[in-house]
C-alpha positions as CSV (number, residue, x, y, z in Angstrom):
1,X,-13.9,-27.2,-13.2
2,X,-11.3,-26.1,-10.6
3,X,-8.8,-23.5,-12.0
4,X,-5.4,-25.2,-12.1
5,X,-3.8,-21.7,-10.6
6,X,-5.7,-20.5,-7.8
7,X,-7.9,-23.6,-7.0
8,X,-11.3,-21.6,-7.4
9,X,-14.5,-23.6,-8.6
10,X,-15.8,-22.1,-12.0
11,X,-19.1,-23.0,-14.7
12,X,-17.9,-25.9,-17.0
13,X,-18.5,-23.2,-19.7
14,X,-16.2,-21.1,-18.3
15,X,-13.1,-20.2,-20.6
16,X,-11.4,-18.3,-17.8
17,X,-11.6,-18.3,-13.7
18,X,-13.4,-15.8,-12.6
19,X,-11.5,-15.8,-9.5
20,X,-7.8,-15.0,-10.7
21,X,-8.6,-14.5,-14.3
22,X,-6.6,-17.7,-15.7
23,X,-6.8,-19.7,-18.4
24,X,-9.2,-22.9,-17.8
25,X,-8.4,-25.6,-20.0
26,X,-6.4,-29.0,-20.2
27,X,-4.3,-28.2,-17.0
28,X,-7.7,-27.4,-15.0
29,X,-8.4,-30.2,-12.4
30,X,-11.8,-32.3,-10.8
31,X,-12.5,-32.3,-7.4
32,X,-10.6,-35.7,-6.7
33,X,-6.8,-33.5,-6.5
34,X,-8.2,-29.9,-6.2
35,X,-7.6,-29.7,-2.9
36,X,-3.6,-30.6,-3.7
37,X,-3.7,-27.6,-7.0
38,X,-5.2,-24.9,-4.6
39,X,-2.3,-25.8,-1.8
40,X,0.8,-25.8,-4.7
41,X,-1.0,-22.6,-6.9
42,X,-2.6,-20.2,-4.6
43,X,1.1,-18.6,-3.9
44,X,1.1,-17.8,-7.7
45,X,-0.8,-14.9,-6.8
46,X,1.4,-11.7,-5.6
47,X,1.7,-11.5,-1.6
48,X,-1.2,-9.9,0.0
49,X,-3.4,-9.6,-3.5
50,X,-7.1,-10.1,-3.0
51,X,-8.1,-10.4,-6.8
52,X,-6.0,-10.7,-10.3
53,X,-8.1,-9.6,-13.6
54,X,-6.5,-9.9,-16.6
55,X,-8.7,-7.6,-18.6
56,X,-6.8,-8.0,-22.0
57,X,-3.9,-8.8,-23.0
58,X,-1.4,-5.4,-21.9
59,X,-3.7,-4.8,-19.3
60,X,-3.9,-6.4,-15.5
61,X,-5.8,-5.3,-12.1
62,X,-4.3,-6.5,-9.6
63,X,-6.8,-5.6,-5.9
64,X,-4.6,-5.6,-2.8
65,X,-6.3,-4.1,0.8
66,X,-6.5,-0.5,0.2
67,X,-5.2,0.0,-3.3
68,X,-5.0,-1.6,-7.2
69,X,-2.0,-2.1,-9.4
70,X,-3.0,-1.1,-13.0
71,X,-0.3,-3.2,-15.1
72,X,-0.1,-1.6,-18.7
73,X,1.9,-3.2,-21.2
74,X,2.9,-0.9,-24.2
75,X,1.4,-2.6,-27.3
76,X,3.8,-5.0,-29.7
77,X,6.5,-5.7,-27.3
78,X,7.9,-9.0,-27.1
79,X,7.2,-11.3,-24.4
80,X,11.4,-12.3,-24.0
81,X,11.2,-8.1,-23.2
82,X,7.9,-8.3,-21.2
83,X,9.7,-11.4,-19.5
84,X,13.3,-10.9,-18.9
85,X,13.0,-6.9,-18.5
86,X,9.4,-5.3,-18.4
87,X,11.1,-2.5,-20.4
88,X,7.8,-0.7,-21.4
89,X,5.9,-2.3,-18.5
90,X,3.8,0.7,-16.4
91,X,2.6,0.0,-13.0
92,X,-0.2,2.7,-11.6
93,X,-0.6,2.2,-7.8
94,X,-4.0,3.4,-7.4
95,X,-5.8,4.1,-3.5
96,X,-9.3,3.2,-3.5
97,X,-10.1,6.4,-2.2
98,X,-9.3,8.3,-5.5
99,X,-10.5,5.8,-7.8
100,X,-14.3,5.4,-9.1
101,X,-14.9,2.2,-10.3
102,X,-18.0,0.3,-12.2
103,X,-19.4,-2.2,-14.0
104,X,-21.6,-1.5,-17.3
105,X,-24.2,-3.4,-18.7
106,X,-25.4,-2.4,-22.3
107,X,-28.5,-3.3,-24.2
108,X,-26.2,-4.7,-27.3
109,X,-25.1,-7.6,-24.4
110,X,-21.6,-5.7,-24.3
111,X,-19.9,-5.2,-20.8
112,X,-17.4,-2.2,-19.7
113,X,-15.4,-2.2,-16.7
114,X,-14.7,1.8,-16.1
115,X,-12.3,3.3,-13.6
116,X,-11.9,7.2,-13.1
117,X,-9.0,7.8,-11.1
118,X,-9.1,11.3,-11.4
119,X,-6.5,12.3,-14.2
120,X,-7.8,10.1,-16.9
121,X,-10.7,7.5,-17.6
122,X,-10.2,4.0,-18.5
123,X,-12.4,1.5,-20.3
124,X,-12.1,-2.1,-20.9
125,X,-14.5,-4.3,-22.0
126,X,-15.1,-7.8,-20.3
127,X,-16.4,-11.5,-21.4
128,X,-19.3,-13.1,-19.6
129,X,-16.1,-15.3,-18.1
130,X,-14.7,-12.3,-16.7
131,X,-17.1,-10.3,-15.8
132,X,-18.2,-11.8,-12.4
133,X,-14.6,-11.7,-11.0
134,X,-14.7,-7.8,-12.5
135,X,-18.2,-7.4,-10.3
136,X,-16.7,-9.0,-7.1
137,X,-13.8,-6.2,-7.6
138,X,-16.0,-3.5,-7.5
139,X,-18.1,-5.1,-4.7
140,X,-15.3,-5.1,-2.7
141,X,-13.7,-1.5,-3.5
142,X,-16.2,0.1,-2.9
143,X,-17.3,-1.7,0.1
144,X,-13.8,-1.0,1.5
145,X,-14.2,2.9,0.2
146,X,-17.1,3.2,2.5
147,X,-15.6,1.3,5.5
148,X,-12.5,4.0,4.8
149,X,-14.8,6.9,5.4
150,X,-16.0,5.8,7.7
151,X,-12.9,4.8,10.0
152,X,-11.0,7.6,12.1
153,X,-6.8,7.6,11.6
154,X,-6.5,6.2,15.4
155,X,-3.8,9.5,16.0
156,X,-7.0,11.7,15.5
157,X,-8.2,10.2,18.9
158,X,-5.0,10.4,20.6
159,X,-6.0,12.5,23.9
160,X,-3.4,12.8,27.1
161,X,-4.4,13.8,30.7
162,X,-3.3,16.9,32.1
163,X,0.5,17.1,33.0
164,X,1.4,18.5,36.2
165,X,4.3,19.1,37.2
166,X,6.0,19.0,40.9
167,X,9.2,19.2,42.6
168,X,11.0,15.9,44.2
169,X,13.7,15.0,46.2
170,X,15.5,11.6,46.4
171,X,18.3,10.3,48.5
172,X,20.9,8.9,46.2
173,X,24.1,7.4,47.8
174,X,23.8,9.8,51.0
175,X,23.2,12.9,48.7
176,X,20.0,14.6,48.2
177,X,19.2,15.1,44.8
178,X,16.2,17.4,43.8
179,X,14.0,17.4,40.9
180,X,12.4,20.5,39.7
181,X,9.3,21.5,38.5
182,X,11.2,21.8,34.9
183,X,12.9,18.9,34.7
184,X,9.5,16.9,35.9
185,X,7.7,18.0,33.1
186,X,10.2,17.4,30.9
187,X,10.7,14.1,32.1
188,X,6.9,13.6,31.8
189,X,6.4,14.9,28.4
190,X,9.2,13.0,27.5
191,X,7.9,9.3,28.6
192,X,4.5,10.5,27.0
193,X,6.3,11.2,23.8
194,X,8.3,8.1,23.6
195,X,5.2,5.8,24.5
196,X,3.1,7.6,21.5
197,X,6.3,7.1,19.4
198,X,6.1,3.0,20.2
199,X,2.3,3.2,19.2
200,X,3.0,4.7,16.3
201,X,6.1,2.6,15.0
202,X,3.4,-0.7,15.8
203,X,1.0,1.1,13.4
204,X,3.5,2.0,10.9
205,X,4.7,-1.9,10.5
206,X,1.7,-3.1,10.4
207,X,0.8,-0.8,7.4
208,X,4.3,-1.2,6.1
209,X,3.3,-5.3,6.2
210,X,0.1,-4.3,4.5
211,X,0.8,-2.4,1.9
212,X,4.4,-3.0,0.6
213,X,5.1,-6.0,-1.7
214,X,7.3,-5.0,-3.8
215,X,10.1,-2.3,-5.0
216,X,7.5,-0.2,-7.0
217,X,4.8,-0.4,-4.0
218,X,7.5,0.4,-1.5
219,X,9.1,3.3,-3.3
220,X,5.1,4.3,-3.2
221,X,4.3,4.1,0.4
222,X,7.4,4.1,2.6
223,X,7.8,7.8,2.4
224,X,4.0,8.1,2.9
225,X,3.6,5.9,5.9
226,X,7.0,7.3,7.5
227,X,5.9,11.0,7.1
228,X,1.8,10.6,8.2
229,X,2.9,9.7,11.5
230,X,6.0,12.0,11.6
231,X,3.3,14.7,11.1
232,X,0.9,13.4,13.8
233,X,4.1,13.2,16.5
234,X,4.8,16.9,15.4
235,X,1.4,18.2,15.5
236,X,0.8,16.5,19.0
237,X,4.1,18.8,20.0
238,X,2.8,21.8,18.4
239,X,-0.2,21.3,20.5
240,X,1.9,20.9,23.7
241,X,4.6,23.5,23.1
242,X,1.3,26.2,22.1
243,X,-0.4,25.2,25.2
244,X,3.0,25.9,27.1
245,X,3.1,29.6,25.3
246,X,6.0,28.4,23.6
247,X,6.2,29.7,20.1
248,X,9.4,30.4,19.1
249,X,9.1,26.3,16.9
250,X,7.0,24.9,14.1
251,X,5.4,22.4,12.6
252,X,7.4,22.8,10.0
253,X,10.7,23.3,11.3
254,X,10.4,20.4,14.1
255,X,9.9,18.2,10.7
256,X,12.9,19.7,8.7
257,X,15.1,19.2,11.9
258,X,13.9,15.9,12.5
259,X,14.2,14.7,8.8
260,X,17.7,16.2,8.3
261,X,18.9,14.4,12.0
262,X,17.4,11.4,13.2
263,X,16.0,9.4,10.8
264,X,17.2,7.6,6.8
265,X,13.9,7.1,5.1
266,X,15.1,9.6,2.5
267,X,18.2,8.0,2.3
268,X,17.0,4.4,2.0
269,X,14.5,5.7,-1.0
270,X,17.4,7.9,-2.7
271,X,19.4,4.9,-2.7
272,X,16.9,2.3,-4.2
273,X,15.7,5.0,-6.9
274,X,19.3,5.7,-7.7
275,X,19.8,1.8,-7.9
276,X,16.9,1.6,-9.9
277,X,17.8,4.2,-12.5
278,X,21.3,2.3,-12.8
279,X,19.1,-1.2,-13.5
280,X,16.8,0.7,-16.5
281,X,20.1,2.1,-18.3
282,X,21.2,-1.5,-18.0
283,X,18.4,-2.7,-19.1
284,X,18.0,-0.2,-21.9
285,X,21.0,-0.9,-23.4
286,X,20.4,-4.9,-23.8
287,X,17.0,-4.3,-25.2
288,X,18.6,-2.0,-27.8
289,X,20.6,-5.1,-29.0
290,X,18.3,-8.1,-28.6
291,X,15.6,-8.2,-31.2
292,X,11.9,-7.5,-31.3
């Protein structure tokens, strides 16, 4: 049967899909209109998420590119709460590269999916159903683990030719205007500088695009993504203003002064956490009156 939610092919025995971890039953469909259900269903699945495994029912894994969502419901709240407010909802973001995952088999025929993500150790057991979407998860985290390791950040390869700077003279409007060695290298420095910072914003949105999906996963990586390559811009200055025998500036301080002048990232995060905090007192105080 073809699950009626993401359109994957499953076992006729199957109770669940092993793709997106959904029911299979009356509202599954043949092959005569699954082409139709996959089209209509497959955007029930959050933007950008690889694989959805409902591993009971508090718990969910959501898979996305580089990192899991670990969905934990607080036992005996109501779905109109789960629903309308996700008052006791908790959402772990969770990078591949701190988080051990595996699939184990026992003689008894039960199945455990484990994940060590460093601070604590989580265990859920799985169904035969389940358990081959569970093994395709960890197939594919720790494939993309490895392929991680291996990759360089592409600012660790970011090398720049010799500047050398030179006097120059132009005529401008019957005047004679002169460049000087000074002004040429800070000229030059400064078109290097601004070309890096273009590379850099490209990277940024496209890991921006990759990564954020939501407010939780953008409160998450915004700041992250913003100051990574804030870091390599001022390390790539520290390099410059060293090799110049300038040392009167920081790493540090050429962060702090940047942060605190040109750029809102702070802001735009202070704002949505303060507009958040508003929303859960909202929220707190209308699931103090409805019932349970």
């Amino acid at each position: 049967m073809y699950c009626a939610k993401c359109g994957q092919l499953n076992d006729n025995n199957f109770k669940f899909c092993y793709k997106c971890g959904a029911k299979i039953g009356g509202d599954s469909v043949d092959n005569n209109n699954q082409n139709e259900i996959t089209n209509t269903n497959i955007n029930n699945m959050p933007e950008n998420c690889k694989y959805s495994l409902q591993c009971d029912i508090n718990t969910k894994i959501e898979v996305y590119e580089d990192y899991i969502i670990l969905h934990r419901m607080k036992a005996g709240v109501t779905k109109l709460l789960r629903n309308a407010f996700s008052v006791s909802a908790n959402e772990d973001i969770i990078l591949f590269n701190t988080l051990d995952i595996d699939i184990q088999f026992f003689p008894d025929g039960r199945i455990m999916l484990t994940l060590k993500t460093g601070k604590e150790t989580l265990n859920y057991p799985l169904t035969n159903e389940n358990s081959r979407l569970a093994q395709e998860i960890v197939n594919y985290i720790n494939s993309e683990k490895e392929n991680l390791v291996n990759a360089s950040p592409e600012y660790q390869n970011e090398k720049w030719d010799n500047i050398v700077a030179s006097s120059h003279e132009f005529h401008l409007c019957g005047k004679i205007l002169k460049i000087d060695e000074s002004m040429d290298i800070y000229n030059s420095y400064r078109i290097a500088f601004r070309d890096l910072a273009d590379k850099y914003a490209d990277s940024a949105e496209k890991e921006y695009k990759k990564r954020v999906n939501d407010l939780n996963t953008y409160l998450k990586f915004l700041p992250d993504i913003y100051y990574k390559y804030l870091d390599a811009m001022a390390t790539k200055a520290m390099d410059i203003l060293v090799a110049e025998g300038i040392w009167s500036v920081t790493k540090e301080s050429f962060i702090k002064s940047h942060s605190e002048n040109f750029h809102l990232v702070v802001d735009y995060v202070n704002a949505s956490l303060e507009s958040v905090k508003k929303q859960l007192q909202i929220t707190q105080k209308l699931s103090q009156v409805l019932p349970v």
